[in-house]
PDB file with one MODEL, atoms N, CA, C and O in Angstrom:
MODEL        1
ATOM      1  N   UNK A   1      54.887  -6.140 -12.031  1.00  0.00           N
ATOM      2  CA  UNK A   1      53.910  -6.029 -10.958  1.00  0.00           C
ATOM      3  C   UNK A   1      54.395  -6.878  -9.795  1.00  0.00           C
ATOM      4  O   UNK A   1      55.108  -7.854 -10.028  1.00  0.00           O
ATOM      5  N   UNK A   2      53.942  -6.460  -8.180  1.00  0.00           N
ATOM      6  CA  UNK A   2      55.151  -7.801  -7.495  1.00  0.00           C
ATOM      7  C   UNK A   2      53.542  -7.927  -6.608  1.00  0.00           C
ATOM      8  O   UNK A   2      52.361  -7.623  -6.776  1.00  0.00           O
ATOM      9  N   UNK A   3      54.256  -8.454  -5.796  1.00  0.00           N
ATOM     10  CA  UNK A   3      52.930  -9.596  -5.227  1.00  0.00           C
ATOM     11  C   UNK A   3      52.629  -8.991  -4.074  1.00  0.00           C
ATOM     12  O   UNK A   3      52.334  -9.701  -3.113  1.00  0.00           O
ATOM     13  N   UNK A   4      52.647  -7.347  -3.926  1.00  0.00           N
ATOM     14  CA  UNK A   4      52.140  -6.800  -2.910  1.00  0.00           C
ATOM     15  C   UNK A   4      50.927  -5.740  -3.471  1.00  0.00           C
ATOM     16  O   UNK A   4      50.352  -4.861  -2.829  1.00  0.00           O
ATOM     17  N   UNK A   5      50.708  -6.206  -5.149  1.00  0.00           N
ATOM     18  CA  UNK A   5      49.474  -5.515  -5.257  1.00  0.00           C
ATOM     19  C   UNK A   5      48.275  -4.955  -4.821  1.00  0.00           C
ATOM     20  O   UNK A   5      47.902  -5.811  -5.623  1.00  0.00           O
ATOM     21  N   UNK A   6      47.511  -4.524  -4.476  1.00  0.00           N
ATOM     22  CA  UNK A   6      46.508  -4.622  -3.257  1.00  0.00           C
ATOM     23  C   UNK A   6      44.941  -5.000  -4.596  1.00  0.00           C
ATOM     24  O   UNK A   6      43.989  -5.766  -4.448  1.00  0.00           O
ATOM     25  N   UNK A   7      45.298  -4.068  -5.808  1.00  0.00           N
ATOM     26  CA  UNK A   7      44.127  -4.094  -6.496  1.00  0.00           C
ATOM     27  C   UNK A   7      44.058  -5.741  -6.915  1.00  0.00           C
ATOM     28  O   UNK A   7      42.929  -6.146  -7.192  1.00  0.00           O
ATOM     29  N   UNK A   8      44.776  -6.376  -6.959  1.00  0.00           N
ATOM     30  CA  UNK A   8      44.351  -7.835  -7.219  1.00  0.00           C
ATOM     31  C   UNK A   8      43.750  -8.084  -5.991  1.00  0.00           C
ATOM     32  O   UNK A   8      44.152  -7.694  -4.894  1.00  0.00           O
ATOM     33  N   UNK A   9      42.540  -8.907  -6.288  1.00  0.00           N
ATOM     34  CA  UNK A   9      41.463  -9.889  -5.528  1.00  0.00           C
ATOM     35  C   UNK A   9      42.609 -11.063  -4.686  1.00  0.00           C
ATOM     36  O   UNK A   9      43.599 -11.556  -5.227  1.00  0.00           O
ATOM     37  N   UNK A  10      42.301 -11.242  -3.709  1.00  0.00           N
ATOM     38  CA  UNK A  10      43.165 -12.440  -3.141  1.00  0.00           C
ATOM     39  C   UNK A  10      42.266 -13.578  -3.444  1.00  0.00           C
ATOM     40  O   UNK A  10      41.043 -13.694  -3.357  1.00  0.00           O
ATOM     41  N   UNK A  11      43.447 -14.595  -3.923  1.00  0.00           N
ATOM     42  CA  UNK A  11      42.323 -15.685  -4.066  1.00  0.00           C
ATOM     43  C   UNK A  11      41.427 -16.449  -3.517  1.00  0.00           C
ATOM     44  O   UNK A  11      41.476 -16.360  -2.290  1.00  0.00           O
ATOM     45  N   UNK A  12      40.493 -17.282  -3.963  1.00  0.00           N
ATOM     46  CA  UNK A  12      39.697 -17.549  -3.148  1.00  0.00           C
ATOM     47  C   UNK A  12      40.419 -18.823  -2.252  1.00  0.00           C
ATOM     48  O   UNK A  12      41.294 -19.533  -2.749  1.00  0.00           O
ATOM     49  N   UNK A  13      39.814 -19.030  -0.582  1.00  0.00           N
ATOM     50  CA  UNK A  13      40.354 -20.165   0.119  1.00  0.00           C
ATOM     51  C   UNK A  13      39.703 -21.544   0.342  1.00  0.00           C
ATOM     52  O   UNK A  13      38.511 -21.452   0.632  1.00  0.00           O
ATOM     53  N   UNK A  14      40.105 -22.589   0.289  1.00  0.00           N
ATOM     54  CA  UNK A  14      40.065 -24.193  -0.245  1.00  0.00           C
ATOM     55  C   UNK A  14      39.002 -24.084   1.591  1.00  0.00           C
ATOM     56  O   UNK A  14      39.498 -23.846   2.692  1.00  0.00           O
ATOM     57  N   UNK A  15      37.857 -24.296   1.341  1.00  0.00           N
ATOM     58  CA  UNK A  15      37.090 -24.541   2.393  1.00  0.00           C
ATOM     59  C   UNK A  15      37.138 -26.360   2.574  1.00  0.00           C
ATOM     60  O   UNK A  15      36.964 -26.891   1.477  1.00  0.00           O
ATOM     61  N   UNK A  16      37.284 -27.107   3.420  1.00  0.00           N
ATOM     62  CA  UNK A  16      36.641 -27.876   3.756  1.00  0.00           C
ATOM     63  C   UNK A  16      36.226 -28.717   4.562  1.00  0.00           C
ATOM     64  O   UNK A  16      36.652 -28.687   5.717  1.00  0.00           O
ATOM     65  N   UNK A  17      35.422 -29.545   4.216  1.00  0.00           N
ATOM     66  CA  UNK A  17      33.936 -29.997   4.890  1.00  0.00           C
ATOM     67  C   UNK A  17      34.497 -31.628   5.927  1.00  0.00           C
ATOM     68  O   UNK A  17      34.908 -32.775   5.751  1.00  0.00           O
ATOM     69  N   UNK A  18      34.271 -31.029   6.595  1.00  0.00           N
ATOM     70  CA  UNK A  18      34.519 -32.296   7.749  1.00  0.00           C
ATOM     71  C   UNK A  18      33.903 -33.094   7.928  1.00  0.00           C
ATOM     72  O   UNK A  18      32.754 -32.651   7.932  1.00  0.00           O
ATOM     73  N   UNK A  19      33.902 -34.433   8.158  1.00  0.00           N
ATOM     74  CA  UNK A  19      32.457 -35.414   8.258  1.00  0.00           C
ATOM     75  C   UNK A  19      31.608 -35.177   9.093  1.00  0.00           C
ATOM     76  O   UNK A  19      31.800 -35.523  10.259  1.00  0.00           O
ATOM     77  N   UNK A  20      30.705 -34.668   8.796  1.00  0.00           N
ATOM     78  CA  UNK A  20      29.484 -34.855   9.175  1.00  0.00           C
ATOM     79  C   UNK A  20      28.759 -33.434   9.010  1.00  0.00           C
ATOM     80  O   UNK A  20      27.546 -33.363   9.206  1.00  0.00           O
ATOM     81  N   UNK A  21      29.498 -32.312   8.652  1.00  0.00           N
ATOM     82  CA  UNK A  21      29.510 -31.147   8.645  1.00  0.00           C
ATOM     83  C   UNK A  21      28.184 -30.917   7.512  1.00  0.00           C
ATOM     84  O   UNK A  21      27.301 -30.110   7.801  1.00  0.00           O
ATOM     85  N   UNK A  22      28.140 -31.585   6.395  1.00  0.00           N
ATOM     86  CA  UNK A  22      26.606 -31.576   5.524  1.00  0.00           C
ATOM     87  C   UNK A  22      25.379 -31.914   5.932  1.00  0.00           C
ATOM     88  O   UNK A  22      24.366 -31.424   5.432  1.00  0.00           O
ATOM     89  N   UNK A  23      25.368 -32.923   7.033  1.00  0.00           N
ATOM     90  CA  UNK A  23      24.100 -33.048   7.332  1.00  0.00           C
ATOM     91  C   UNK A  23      23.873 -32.042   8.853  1.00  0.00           C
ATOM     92  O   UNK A  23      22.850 -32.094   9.537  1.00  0.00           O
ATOM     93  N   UNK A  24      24.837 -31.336   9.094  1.00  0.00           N
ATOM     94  CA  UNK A  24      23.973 -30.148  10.190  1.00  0.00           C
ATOM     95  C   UNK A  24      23.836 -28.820   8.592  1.00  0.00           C
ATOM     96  O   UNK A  24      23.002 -27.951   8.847  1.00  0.00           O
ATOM     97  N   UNK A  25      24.161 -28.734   7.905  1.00  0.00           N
ATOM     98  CA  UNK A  25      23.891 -27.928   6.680  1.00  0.00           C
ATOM     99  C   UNK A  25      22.935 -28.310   6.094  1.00  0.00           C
ATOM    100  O   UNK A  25      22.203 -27.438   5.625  1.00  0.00           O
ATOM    101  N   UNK A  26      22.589 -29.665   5.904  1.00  0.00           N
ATOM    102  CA  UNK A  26      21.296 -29.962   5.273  1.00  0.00           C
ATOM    103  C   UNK A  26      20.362 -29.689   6.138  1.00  0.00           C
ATOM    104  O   UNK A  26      19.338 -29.290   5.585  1.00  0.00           O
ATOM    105  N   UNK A  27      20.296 -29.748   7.416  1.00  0.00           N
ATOM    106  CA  UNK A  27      19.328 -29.614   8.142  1.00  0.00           C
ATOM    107  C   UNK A  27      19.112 -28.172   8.696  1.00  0.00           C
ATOM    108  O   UNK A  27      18.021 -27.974   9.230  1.00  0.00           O
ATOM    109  N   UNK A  28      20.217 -26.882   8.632  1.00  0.00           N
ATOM    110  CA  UNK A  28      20.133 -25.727   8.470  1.00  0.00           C
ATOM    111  C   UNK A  28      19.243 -25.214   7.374  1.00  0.00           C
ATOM    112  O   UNK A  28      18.380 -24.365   7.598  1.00  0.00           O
ATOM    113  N   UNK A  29      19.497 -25.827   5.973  1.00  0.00           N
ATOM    114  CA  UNK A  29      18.728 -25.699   5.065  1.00  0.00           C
ATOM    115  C   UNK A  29      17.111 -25.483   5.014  1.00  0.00           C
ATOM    116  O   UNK A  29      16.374 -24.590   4.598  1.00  0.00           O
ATOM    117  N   UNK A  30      16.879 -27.084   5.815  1.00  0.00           N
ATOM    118  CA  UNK A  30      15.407 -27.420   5.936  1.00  0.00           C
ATOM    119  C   UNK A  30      14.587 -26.639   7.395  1.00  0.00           C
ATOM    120  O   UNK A  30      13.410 -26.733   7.745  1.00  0.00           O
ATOM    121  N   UNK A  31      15.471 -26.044   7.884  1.00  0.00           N
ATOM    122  CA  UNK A  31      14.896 -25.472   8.876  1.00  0.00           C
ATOM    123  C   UNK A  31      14.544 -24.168   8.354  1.00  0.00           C
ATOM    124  O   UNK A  31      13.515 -23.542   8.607  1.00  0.00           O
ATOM    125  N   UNK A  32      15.829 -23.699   7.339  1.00  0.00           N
ATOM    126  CA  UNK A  32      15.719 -22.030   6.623  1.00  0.00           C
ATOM    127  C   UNK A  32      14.009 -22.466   5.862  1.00  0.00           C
ATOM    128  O   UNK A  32      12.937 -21.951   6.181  1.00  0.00           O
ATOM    129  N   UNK A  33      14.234 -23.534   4.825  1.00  0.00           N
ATOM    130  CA  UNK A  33      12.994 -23.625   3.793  1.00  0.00           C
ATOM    131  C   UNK A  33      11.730 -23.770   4.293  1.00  0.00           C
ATOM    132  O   UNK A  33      10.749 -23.877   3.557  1.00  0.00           O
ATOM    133  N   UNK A  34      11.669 -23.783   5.645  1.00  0.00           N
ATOM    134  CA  UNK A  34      10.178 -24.414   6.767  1.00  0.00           C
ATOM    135  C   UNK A  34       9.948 -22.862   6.401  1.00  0.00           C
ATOM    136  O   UNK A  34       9.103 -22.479   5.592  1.00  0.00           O
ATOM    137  N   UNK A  35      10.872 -21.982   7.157  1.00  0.00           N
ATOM    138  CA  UNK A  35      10.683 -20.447   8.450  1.00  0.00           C
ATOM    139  C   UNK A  35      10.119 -19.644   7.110  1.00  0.00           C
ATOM    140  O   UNK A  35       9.197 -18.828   7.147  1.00  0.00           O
ATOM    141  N   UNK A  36      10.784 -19.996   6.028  1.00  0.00           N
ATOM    142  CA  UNK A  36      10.470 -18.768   4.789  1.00  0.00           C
ATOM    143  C   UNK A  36       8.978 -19.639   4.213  1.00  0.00           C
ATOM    144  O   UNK A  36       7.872 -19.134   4.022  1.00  0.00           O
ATOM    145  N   UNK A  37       9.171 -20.323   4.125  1.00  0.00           N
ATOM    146  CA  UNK A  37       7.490 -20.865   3.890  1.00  0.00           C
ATOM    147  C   UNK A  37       6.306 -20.477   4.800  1.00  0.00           C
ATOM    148  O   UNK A  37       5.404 -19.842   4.255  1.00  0.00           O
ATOM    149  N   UNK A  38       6.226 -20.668   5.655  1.00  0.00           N
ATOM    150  CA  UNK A  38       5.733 -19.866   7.217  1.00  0.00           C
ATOM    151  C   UNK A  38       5.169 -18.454   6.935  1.00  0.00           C
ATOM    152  O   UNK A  38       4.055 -17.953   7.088  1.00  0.00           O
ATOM    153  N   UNK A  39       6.453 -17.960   6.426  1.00  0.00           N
ATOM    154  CA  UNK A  39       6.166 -16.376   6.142  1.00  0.00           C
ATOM    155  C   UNK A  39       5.371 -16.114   4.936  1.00  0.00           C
ATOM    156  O   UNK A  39       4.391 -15.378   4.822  1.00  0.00           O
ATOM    157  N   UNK A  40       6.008 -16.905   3.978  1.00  0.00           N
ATOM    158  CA  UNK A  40       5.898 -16.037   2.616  1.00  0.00           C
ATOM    159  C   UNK A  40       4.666 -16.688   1.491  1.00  0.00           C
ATOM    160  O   UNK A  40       4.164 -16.123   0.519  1.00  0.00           O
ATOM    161  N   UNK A  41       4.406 -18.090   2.037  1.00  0.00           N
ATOM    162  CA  UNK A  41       3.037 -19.120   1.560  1.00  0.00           C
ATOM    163  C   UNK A  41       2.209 -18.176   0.968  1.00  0.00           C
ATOM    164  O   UNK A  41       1.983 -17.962  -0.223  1.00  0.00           O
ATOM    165  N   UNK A  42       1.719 -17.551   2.144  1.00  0.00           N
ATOM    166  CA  UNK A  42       0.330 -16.575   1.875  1.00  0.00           C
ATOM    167  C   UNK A  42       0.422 -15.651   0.977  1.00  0.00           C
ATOM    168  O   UNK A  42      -0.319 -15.473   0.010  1.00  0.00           O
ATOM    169  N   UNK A  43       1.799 -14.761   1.462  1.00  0.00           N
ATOM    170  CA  UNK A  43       2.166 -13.533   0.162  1.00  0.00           C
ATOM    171  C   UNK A  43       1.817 -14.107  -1.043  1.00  0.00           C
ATOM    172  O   UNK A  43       0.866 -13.669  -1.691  1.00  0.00           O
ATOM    173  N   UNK A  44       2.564 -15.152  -1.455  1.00  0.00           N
ATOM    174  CA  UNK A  44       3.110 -15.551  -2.829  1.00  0.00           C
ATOM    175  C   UNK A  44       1.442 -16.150  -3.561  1.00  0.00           C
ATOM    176  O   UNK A  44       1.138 -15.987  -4.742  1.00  0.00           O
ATOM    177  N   UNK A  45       0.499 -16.885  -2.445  1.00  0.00           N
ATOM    178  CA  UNK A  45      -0.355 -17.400  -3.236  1.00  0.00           C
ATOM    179  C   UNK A  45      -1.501 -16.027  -3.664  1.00  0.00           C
ATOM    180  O   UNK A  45      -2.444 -16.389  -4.368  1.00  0.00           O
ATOM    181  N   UNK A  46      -1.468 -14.644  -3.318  1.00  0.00           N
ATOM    182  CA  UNK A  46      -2.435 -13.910  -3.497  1.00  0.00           C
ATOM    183  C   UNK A  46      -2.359 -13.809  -4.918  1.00  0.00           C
ATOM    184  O   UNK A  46      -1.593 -14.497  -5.593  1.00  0.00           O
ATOM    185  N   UNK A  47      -3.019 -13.096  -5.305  1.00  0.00           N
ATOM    186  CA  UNK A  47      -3.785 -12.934  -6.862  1.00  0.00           C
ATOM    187  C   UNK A  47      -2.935 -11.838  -7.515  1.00  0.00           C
ATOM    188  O   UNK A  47      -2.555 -10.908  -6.804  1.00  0.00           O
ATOM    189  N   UNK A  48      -2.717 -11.862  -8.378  1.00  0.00           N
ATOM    190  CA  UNK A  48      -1.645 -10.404  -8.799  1.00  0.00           C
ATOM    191  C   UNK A  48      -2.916  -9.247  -9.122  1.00  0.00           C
ATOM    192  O   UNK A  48      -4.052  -9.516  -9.513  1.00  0.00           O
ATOM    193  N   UNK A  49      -2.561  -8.406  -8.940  1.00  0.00           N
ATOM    194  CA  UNK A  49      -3.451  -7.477  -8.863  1.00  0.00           C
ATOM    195  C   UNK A  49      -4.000  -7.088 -10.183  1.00  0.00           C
ATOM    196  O   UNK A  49      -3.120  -7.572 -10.894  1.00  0.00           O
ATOM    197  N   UNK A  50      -4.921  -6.499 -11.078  1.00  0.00           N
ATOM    198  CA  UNK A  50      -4.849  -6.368 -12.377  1.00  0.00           C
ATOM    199  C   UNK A  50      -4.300  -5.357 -12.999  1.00  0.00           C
ATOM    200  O   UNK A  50      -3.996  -5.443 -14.189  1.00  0.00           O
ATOM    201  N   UNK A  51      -4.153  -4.557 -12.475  1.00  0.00           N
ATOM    202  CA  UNK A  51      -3.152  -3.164 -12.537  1.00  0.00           C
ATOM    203  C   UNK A  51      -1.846  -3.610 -13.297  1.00  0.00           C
ATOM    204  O   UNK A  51      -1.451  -3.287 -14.418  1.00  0.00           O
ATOM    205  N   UNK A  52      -1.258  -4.504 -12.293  1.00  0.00           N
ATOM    206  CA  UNK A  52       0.058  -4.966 -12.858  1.00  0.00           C
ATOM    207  C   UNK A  52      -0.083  -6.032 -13.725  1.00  0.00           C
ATOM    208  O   UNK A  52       0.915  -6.149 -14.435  1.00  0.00           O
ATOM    209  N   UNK A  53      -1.305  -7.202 -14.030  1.00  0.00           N
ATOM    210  CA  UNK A  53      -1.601  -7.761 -15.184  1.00  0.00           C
ATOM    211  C   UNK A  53      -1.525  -7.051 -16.530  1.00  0.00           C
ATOM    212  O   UNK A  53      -0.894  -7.307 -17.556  1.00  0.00           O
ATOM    213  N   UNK A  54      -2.414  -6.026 -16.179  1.00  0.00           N
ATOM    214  CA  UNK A  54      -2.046  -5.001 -17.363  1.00  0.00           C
ATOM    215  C   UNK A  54      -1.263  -4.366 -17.600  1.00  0.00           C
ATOM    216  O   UNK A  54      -1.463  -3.618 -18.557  1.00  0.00           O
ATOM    217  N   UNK A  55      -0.124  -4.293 -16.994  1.00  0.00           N
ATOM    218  CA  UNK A  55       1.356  -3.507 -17.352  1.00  0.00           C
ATOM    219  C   UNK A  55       2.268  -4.867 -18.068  1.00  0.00           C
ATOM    220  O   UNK A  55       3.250  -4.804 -18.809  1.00  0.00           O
ATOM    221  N   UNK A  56       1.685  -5.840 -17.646  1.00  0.00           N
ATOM    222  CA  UNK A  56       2.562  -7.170 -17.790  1.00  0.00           C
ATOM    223  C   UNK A  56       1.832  -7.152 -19.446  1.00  0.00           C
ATOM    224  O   UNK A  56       2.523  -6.809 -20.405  1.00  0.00           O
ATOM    225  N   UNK A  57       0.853  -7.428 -19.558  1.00  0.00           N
ATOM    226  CA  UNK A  57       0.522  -7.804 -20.699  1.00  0.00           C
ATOM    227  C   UNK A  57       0.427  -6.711 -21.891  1.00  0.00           C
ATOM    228  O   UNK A  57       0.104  -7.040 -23.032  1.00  0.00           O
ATOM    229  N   UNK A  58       0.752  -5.324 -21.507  1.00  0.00           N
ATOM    230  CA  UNK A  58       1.017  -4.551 -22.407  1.00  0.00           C
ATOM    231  C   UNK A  58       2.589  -4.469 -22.921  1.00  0.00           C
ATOM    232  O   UNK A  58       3.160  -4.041 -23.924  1.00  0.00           O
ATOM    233  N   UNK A  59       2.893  -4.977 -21.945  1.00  0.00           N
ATOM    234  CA  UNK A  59       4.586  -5.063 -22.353  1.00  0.00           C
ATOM    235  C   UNK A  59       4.847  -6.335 -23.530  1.00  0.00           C
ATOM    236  O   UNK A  59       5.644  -6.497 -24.454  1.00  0.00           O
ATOM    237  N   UNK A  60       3.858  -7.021 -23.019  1.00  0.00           N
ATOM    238  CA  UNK A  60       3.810  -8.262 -24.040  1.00  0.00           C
ATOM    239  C   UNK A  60       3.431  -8.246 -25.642  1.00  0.00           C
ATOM    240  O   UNK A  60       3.588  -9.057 -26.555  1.00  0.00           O
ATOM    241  N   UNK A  61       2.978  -7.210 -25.564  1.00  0.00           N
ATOM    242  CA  UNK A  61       2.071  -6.400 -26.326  1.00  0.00           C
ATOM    243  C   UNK A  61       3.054  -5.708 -27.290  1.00  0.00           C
ATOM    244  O   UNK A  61       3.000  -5.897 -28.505  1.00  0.00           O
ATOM    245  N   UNK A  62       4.004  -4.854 -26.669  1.00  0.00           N
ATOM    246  CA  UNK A  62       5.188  -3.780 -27.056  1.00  0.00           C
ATOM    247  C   UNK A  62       6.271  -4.753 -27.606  1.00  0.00           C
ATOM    248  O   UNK A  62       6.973  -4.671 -28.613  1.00  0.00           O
ATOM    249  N   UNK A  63       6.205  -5.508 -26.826  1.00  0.00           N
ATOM    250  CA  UNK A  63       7.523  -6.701 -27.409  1.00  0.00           C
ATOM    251  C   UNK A  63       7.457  -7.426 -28.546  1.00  0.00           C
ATOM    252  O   UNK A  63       8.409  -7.814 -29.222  1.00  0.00           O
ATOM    253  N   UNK A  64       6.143  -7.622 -28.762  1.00  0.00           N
ATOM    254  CA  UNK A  64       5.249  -8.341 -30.033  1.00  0.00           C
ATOM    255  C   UNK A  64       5.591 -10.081 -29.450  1.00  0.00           C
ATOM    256  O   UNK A  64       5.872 -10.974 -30.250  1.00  0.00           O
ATOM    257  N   UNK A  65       5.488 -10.325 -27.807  1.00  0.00           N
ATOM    258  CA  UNK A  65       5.553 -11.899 -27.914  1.00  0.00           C
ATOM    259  C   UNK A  65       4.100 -12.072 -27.871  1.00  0.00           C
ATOM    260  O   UNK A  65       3.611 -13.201 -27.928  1.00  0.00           O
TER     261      UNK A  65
ENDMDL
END
């Protein structure tokens, strides 16, 4: 096989991190975890509907847990 394969994956490349480069990433982070909280708080705290309680718990049911 010679080293102009194409189906081999090229390997992966040695990234790295310059000083100071984690804390604008940490703070990318905390800005991402604010914006999706913002959005999604409300979705996530509603009530599951019982429809799908009961698909959930019949499966539970089928599984014998």
């Amino acid at each position: 096989m010679d080293s102009s394969d194409s189906s081999k994956p090229a390997p992966p490349s040695k990234v790295t991190k310059r000083k100071g480069e984690r804390a604008g990433s940490d703070a990318f982070d905390i800005w991402l975890q604010r914006g999706l909280h913002q959005l999604y708080d409300n979705v996530a705290a509603e009530p599951i509907p019982p429809e799908l309680m009961r698909l959930i718990e019949e499966d539970r049911t089928r599984r014998g847990k």
